[in-house]
Phi, psi and omega in degrees: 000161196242184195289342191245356148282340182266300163338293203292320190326267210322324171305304193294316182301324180305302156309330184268325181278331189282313095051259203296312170309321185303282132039299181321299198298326190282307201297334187272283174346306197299313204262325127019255211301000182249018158314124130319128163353323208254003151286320201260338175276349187259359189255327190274308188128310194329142186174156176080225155263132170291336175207117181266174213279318178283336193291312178305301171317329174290304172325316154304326204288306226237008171244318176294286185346309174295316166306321186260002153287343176259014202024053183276145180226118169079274152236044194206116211257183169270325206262151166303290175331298162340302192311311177282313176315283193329325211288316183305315195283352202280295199288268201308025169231331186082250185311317172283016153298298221294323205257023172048156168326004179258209204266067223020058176247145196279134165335161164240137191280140194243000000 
């Protein structure tokens, strides 16, 4: 066989395999996209409320508490100290920033 039939031999085995890869390629894309919400929220890991009634209650404890002792209003505490604390405690509760110290009615965010 000569240096120029073991090429095309080689182009076509080539084509045909690539070919046969695509089909593959679509199906698995297809069963992806026919996943339901509640695969892809179980994928994520995600389930529940971002800040649950205790996760709040802890907040209050140790973030409200803290605030009104320290008699901070907004990011600016009276004790120096206050200020990083909360700030810190705040970023470690997240979601239950959102809904603030009062008697669970949520900020209104501006």
């Amino acid at each position: 066989m000569s240096l120029m039939s073991r090429f095309v031999l080689l182009v076509a085995v080539a084509a045909a395999a690539s070919a046969n890869a695509a089909p593959a390629f679509l199906q698995q894309k297809h069963q992806l996209s026919n996943r339901g919400p509640e695969t892809v929220t179980a994928m994520a890991g995600l389930e529940g409320e971002a800040c649950g009634a205790d996760e709040y209650k802890r907040y209050k404890t140790v973030v409200c508490s803290i605030e009104e002792s320290c008699k901070c209003g907004g990011t600016v505490c009276e004790l120096e100290w206050c200020s990083k604390y909360v700030h810190e405690w705040k970023k470690e509760f997240g979601a239950c920033l959102l809904k603030g110290c009062g008697e669970g009615e949520p900020k209104q965010q501006q």
